[in-house]
Legacy VTK file of the C-alpha trace (Angstrom):
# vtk DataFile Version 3.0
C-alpha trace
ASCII
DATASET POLYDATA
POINTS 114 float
103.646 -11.667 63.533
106.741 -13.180 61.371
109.553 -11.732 62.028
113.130 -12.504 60.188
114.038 -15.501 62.448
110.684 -16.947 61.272
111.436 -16.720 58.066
114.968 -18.196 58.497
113.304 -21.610 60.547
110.945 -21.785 57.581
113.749 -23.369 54.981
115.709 -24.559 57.843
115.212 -27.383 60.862
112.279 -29.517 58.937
114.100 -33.250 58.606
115.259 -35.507 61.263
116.146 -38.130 58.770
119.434 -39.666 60.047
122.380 -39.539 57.206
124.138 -42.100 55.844
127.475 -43.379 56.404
128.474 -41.871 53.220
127.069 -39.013 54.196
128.797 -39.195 57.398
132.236 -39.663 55.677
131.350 -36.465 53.549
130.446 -34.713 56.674
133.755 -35.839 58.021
135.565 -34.517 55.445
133.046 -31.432 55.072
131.365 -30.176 58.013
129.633 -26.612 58.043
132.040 -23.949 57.895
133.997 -23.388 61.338
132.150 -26.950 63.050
134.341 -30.444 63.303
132.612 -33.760 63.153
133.248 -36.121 65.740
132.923 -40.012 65.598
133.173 -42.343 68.400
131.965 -46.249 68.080
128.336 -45.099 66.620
127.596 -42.012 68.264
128.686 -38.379 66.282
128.174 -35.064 66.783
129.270 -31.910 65.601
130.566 -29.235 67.663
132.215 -25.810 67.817
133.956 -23.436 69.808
133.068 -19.549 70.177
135.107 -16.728 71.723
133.575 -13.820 72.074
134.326 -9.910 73.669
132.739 -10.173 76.771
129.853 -12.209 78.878
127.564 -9.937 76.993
128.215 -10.602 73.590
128.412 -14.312 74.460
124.783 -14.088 76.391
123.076 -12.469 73.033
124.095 -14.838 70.667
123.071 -17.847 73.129
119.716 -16.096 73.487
119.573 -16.075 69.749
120.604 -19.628 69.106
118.384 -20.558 71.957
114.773 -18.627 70.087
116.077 -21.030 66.891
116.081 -24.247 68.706
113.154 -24.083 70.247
111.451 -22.809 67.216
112.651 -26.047 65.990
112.257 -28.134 68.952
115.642 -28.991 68.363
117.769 -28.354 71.337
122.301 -27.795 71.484
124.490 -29.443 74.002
126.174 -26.195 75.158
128.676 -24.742 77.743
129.565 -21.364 78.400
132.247 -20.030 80.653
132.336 -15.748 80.363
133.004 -15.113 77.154
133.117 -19.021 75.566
130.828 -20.721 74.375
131.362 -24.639 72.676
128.561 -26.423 71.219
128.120 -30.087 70.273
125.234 -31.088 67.788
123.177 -34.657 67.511
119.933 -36.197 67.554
119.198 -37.603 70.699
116.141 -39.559 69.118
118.265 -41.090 66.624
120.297 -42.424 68.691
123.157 -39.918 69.425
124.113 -39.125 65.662
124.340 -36.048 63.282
120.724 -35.765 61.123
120.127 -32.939 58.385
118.304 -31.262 61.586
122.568 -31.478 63.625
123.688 -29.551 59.883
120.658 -27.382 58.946
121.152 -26.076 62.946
124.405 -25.639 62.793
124.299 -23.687 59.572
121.296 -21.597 61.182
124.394 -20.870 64.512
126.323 -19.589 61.493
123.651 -17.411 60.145
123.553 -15.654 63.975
127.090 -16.078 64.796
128.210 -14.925 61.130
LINES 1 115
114 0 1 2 3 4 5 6 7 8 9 10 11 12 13 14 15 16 17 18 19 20 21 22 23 24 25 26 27 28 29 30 31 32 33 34 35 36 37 38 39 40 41 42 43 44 45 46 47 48 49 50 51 52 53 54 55 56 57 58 59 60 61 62 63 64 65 66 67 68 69 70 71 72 73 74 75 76 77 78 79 80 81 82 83 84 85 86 87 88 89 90 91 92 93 94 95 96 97 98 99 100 101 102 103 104 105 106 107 108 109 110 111 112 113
């Protein structure tokens, strides 16, 4: 049965291909909306911060975020404390950096998050 989320991993998640360092200056200068790119030595990541109402609201959207990665075996560095929840992005395979799969996740987490 496809459901909506199915259809949202389907043009979303498929390349691991690691990005430039142009690409990494762009994404520097241009992360997705509401995440910073980080830099240190040759590792990156991007990463975000949520505050949400309660424990509750903060629960659903991990559950949500969580059905995506795994539909993309593709898995967030995350914390959550009540109603907080930060979240740093890389590819552990490529050695600790931001791929398309870091951006194309992190613009899925704003498709949930909104």
């Amino acid at each position: 049965m496809s459901t909506h989320l199915d259809d949202h991993l389907s043009s979303h998640l498929s390349s691991s291909a690691a990005i430039t360092k142009t690409e990494s200056h762009d994404l520097a200068l241009n992360p997705p909306a509401g995440w910073e790119f980080h830099s240190v030595g040759k590792k990156s990541e991007l990463r975000r911060h949520f505050a949400f109402k309660d424990f509750s609201e903060a629960f659903g959207v991990i559950t949500r975020i969580a059905l995506l990665a795994e539909a993309a075996q593709h898995h967030p560095f995350w914390t959550n404390v009540y109603n907080q929840l930060d979240i740093s992005l890389s590819t552990h395979d490529e050695g600790d950096v931001v791929t398309a799969k870091d951006i194309e996740l992190a613009e899925a987490i704003n498709g949930v998050v909104g």
